[in-house]
BAGU-760339 format. One record per residue (C-alpha): x, y, z; residue in one letter. Coordinates in Angstrom, 3 decimals. Example, Ala and Ser with C-alpha at 12.3 -4.5 7.8 and 13.67 -1.06 7.14 Angstrom:
<site c1="12.300" c2="-4.500" c3="7.800" resn="a"/>
<site c1="13.670" c2="-1.060" c3="7.140" resn="s"/>
END
This chain:
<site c1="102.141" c2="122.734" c3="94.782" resn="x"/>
<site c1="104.325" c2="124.192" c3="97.247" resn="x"/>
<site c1="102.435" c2="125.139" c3="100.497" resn="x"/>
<site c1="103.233" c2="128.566" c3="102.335" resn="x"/>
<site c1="103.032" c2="129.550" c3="105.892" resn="x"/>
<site c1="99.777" c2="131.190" c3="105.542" resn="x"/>
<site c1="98.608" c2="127.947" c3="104.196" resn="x"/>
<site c1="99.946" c2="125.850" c3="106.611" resn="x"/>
<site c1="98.334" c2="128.433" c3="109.805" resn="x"/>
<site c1="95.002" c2="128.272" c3="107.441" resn="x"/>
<site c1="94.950" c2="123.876" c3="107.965" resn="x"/>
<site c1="96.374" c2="124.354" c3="111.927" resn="x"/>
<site c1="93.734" c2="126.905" c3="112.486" resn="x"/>
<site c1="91.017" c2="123.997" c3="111.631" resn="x"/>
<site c1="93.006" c2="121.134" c3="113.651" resn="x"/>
<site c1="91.092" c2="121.022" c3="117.436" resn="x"/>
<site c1="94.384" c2="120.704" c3="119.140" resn="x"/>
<site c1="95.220" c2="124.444" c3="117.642" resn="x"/>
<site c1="91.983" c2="125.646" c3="118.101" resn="x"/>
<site c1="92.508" c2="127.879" c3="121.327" resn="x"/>
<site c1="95.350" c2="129.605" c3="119.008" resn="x"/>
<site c1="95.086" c2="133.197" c3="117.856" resn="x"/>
<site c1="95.743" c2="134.259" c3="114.303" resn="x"/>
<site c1="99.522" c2="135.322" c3="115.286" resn="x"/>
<site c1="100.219" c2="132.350" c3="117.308" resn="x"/>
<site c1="99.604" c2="130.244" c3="114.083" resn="x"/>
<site c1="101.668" c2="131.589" c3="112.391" resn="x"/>
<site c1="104.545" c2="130.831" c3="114.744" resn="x"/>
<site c1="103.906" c2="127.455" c3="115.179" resn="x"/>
<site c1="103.475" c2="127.387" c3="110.836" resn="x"/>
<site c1="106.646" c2="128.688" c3="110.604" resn="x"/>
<site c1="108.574" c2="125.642" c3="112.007" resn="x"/>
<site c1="106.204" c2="123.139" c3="109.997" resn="x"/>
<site c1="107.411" c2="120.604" c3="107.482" resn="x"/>
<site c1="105.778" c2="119.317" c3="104.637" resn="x"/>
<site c1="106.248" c2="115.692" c3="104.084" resn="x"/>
<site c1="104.880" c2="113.425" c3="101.665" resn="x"/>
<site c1="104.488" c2="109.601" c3="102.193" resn="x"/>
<site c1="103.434" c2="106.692" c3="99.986" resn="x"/>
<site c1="100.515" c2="104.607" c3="100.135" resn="x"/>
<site c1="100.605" c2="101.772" c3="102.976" resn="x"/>
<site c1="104.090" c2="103.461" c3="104.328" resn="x"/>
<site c1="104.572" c2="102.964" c3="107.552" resn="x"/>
<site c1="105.462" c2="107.106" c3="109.030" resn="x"/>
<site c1="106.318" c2="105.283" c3="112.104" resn="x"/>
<site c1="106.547" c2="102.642" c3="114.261" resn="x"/>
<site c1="105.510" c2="101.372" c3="117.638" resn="x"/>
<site c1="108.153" c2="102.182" c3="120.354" resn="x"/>
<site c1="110.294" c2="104.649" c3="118.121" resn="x"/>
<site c1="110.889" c2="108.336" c3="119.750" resn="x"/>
<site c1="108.622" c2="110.520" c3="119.693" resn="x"/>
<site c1="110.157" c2="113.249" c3="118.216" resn="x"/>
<site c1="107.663" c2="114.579" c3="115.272" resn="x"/>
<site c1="103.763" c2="115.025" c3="115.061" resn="x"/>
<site c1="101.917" c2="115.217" c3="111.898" resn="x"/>
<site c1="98.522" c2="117.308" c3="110.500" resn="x"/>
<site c1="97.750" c2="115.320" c3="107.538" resn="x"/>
<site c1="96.711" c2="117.787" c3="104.783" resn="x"/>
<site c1="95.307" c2="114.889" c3="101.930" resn="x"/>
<site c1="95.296" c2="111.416" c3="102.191" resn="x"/>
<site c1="94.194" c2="108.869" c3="104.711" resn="x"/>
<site c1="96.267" c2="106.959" c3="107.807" resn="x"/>
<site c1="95.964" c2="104.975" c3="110.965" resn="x"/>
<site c1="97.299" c2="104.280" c3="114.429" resn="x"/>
<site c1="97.437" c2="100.284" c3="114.682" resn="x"/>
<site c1="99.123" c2="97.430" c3="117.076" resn="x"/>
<site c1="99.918" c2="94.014" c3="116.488" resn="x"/>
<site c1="99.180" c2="91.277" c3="118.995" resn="x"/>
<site c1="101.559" c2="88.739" c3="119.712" resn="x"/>
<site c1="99.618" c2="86.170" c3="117.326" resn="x"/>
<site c1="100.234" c2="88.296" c3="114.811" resn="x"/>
<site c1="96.266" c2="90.186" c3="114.516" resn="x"/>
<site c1="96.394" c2="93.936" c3="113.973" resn="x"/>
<site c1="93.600" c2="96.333" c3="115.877" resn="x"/>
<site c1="93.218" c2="99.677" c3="114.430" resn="x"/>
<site c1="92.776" c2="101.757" c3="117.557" resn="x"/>
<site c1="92.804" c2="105.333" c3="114.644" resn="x"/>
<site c1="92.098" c2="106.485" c3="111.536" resn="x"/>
<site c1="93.042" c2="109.728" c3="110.301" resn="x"/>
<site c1="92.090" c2="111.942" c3="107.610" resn="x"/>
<site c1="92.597" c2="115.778" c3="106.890" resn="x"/>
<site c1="93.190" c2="117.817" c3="109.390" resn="x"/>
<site c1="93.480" c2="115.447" c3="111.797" resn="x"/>
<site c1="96.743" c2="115.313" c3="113.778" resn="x"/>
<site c1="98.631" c2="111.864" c3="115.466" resn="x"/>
<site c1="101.363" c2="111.706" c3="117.756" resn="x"/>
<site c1="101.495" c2="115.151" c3="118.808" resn="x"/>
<site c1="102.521" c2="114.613" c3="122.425" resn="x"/>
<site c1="105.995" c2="114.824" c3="120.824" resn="x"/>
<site c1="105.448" c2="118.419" c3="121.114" resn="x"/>
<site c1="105.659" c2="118.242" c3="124.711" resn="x"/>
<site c1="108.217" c2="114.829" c3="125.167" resn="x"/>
<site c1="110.012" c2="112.579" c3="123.714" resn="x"/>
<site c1="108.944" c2="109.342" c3="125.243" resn="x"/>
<site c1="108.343" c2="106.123" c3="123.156" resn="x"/>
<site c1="105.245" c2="105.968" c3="120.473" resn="x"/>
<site c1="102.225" c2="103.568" c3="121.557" resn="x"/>
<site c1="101.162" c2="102.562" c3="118.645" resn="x"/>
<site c1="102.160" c2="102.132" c3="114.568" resn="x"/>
<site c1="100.967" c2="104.605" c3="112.144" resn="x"/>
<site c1="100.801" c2="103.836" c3="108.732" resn="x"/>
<site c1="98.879" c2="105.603" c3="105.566" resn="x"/>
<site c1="96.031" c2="104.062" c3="103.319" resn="x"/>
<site c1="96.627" c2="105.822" c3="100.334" resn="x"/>
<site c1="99.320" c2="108.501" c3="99.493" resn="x"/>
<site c1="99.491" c2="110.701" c3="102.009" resn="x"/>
<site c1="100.912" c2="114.787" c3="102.333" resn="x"/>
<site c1="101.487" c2="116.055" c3="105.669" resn="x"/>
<site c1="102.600" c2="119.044" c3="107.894" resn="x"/>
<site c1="105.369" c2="117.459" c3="110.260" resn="x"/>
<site c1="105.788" c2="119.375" c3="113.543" resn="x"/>
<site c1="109.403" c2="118.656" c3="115.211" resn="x"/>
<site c1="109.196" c2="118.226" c3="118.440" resn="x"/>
<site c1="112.468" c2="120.102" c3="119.705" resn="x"/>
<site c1="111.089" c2="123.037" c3="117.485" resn="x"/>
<site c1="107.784" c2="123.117" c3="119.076" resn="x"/>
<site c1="109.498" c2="123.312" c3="122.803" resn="x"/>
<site c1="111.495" c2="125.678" c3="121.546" resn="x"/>
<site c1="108.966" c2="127.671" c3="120.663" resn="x"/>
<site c1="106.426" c2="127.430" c3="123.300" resn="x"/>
<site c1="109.374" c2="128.311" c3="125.758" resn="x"/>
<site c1="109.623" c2="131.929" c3="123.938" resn="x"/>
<site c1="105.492" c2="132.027" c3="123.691" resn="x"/>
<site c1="104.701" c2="130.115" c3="126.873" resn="x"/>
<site c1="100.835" c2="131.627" c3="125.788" resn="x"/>
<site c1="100.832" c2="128.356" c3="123.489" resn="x"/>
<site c1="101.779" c2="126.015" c3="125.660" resn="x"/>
<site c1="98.846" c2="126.716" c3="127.744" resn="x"/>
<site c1="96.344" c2="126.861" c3="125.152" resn="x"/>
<site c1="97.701" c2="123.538" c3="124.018" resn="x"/>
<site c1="97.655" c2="121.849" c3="127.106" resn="x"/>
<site c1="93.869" c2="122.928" c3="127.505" resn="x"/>
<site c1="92.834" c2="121.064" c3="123.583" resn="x"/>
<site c1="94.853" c2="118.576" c3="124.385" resn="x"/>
<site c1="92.881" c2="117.428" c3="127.551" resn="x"/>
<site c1="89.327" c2="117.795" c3="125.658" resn="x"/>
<site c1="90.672" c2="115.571" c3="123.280" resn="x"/>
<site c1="91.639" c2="113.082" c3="125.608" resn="x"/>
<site c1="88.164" c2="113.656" c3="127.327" resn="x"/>
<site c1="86.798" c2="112.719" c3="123.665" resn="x"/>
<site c1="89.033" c2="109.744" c3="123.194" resn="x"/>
<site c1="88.006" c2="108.075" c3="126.337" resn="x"/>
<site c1="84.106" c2="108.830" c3="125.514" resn="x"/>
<site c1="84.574" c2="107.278" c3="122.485" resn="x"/>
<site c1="86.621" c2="103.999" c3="123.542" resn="x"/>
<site c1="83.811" c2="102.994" c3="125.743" resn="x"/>
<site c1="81.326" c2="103.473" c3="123.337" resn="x"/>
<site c1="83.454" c2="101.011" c3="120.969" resn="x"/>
<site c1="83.630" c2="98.731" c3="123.690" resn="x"/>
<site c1="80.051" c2="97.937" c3="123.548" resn="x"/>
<site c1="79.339" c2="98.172" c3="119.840" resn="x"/>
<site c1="78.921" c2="95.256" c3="117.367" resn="x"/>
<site c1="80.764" c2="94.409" c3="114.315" resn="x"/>
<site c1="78.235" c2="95.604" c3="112.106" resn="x"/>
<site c1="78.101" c2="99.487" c3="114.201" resn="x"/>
<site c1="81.697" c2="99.546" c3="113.897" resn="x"/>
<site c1="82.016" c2="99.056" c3="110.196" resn="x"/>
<site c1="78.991" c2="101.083" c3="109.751" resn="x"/>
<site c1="81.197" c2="104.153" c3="111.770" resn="x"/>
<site c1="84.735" c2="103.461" c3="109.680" resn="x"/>
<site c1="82.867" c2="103.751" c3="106.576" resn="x"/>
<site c1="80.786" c2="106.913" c3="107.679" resn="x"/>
<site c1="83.864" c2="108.767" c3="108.562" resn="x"/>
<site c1="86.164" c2="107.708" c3="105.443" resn="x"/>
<site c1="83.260" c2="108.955" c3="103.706" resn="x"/>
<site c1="83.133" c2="112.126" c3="105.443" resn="x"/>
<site c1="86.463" c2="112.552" c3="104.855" resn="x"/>
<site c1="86.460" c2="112.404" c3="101.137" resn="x"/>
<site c1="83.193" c2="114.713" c3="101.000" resn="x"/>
<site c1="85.489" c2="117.542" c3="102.868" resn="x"/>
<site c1="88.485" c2="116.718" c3="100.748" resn="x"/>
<site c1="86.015" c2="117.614" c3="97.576" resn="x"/>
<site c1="84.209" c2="114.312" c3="96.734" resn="x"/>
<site c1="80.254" c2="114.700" c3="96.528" resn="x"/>
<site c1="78.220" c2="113.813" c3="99.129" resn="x"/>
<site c1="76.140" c2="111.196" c3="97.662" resn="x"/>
<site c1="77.850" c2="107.992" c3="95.731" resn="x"/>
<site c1="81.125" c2="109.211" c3="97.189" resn="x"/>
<site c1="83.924" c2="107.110" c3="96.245" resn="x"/>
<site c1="86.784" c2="105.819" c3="98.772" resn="x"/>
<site c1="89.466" c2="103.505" c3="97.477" resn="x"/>
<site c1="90.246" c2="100.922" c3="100.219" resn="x"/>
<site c1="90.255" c2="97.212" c3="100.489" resn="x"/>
<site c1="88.092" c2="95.170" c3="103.123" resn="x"/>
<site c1="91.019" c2="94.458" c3="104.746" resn="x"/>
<site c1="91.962" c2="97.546" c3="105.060" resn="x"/>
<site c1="87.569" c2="97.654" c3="106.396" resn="x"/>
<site c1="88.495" c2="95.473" c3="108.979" resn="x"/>
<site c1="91.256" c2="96.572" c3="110.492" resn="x"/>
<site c1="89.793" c2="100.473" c3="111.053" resn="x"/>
<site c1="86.776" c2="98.460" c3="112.431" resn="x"/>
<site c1="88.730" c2="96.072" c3="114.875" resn="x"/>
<site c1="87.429" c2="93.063" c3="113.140" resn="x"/>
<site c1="87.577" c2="90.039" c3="111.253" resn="x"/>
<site c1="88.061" c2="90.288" c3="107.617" resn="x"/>
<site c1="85.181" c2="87.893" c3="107.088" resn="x"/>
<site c1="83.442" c2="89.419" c3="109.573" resn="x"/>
<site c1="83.438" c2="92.626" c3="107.662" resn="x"/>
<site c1="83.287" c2="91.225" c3="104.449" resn="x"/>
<site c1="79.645" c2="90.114" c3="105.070" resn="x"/>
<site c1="78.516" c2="93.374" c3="106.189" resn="x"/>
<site c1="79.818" c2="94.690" c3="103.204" resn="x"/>
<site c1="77.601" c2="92.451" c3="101.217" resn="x"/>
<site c1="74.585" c2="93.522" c3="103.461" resn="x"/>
<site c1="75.046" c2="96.653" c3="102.664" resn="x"/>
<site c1="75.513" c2="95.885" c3="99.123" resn="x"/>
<site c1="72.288" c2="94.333" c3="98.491" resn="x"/>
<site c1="70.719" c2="96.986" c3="101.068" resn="x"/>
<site c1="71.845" c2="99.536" c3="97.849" resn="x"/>
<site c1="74.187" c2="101.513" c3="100.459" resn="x"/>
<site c1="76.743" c2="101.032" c3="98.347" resn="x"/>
<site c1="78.485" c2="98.957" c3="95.939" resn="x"/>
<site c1="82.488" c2="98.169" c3="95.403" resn="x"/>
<site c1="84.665" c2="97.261" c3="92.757" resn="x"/>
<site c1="88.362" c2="95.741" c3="93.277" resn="x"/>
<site c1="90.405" c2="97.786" c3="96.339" resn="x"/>
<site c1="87.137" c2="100.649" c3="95.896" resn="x"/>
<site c1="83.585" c2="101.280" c3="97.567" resn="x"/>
<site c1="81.010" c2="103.584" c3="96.441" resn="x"/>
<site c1="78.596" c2="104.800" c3="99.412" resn="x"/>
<site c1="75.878" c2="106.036" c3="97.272" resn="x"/>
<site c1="73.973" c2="107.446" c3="100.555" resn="x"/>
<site c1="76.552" c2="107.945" c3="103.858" resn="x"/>
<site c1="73.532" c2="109.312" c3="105.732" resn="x"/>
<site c1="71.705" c2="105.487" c3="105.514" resn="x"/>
<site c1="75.089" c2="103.732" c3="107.586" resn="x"/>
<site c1="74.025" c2="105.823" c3="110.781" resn="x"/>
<site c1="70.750" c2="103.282" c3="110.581" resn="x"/>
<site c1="73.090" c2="100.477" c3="111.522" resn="x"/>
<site c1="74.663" c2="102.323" c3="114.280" resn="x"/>
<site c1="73.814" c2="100.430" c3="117.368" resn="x"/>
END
C-alpha cells in the first residue's frame, strides 16, 4: 500500500522525538521521508557505519545490539511501531554505536540525514523543538538503564515480553492471548541474558498459564500478569 505524506506526518506526529512539532512542521519533515522495507533478521545497519539515515518503523519489530569480543550479543533496544533509532543522524554524521537489526519483516520511514539539516536550516523552529524531545528522551534512557542495572533475569524477560506484547496489541492484535512470533533466542538477547537462562523462565511462565509457545511463537494469554514478576 503506498503511504502518502499525510500518512507519514500522521505516524511522526505519534513518535516522542516529533512530538513538540506543529501540524505544518510535519508535514515538512514527511515530505523528505522514505519508505523502506527490510526483511526479517536483516541487519539495517551496522555498528561503526555513518550515520547518515534514521528510521520510524511503521510495522514490524527491531533492535539495537553489540557483540562482545567473545562473541555474546547484549540487546541494549528493541523497537516496535513508532518508535524511532539512530536519529542523531539528523543532526551529524558521526559513527553508529550499536547494530540494528529487525525480528520479523520490517517497513519503515527512513529520514536522510543531509535532508533533515537541510531542512531544519530553512525552519530553524524544528531544530529547536527537536533538540528539546531529544534531551527528554535521553533523560528517559538513562532512568531506564539504571533500573536494568539492578533487575534480575526473570524482571527483564518479564519487561521484553510485556512490551513485544504491547506492541502487537497497538499494531491490531487483541489484548488477551496476543500472539508474538519470536524465538527464545531472540527472548534472550532483548533481555540481556542467557538463552538458558531465559528459557526456564519461559517454562515458569508456561506452567504459571501466562502463556504458552509453539516453535519460533509465544502466546501471552494475560500481558497484565508479567508486571507480577517485575522486580
Amino acid at each position: 500500500m503506498q503511504t502518502t505524506t499525510t500518512d507519514t506526518a500522521e505516524l511522526l506526529r505519534r513518535v516522542p522525538v516529533f512530538e513538540t512539532l506543529g501540524a505544518e512542521d510535519l508535514l515538512h519533515v514527511a515530505e523528505v521521508a522514505l519508505r523502506r522495507h527490510f526483511a526479517r533478521h536483516e541487519v539495517i545497519f551496522r555498528k561503526g557505519d555513518d550515520s547518515d539515515t534514521c528510521y520510524i518503523v511503521r510495522t514490524g519489530q527491531a533492535r539495537a545490539i553489540r557483540e562482545h569480543p567473545d562473541g555474546r550479543i547484549i540487546t541494549l533496544a528493541h523497537f516496535g511501531p513508532g518508535d524511532i533509532f539512530g536519529e542523531l543522524a539528523m543532526f551529524d554524521d558521526e559513527k553508529r554505536s550499536a547494530t540494528v537489526d529487525t525480528l520479523e519483516e520490517s517497513e519503515t520511514i527512513a529520514i536522510l540525514g543531509p535532508d533533515m539539516r537541510r531542512l531544519m536550516s530553512r525552519h530553524p523552529d524544528i531544530a529547536t523543538k527537536l533538540v528539546v524531545s531529544l534531551g527528554r528522551r535521553l533523560r528517559l534512557a538513562n532512568e531506564r538503564l539504571a533500573r536494568q542495572s539492578f533487575q534480575t533475569v526473570q524482571s527483564r524477560v518479564a519487561i521484553a515480553l510485556a512490551e513485544l506484547a504491547r506492541e502487537a496489541v497497538k499494531a491490531g492484535a487483541a489484548p488477551v492471548d496476543v500472539p508474538i512470533r519470536i524465538t527464545q533466542a531472540d527472548i534472550a538477547q532483548l533481555a540481556g541474558s542467557s538463552r538458558e537462562s531465559a528459557s526456564r523462565f519461559i517454562e515458569t511462565l508456561q506452567r504459571a498459564g501466562v502463556l504458552s509457545q509453539g516453535r519460533g511463537r509465544l502466546v501471552i494469554h494475560d500481558p497484565s500478569a508479567l508486571q507480577g514478576y517485575v522486580y
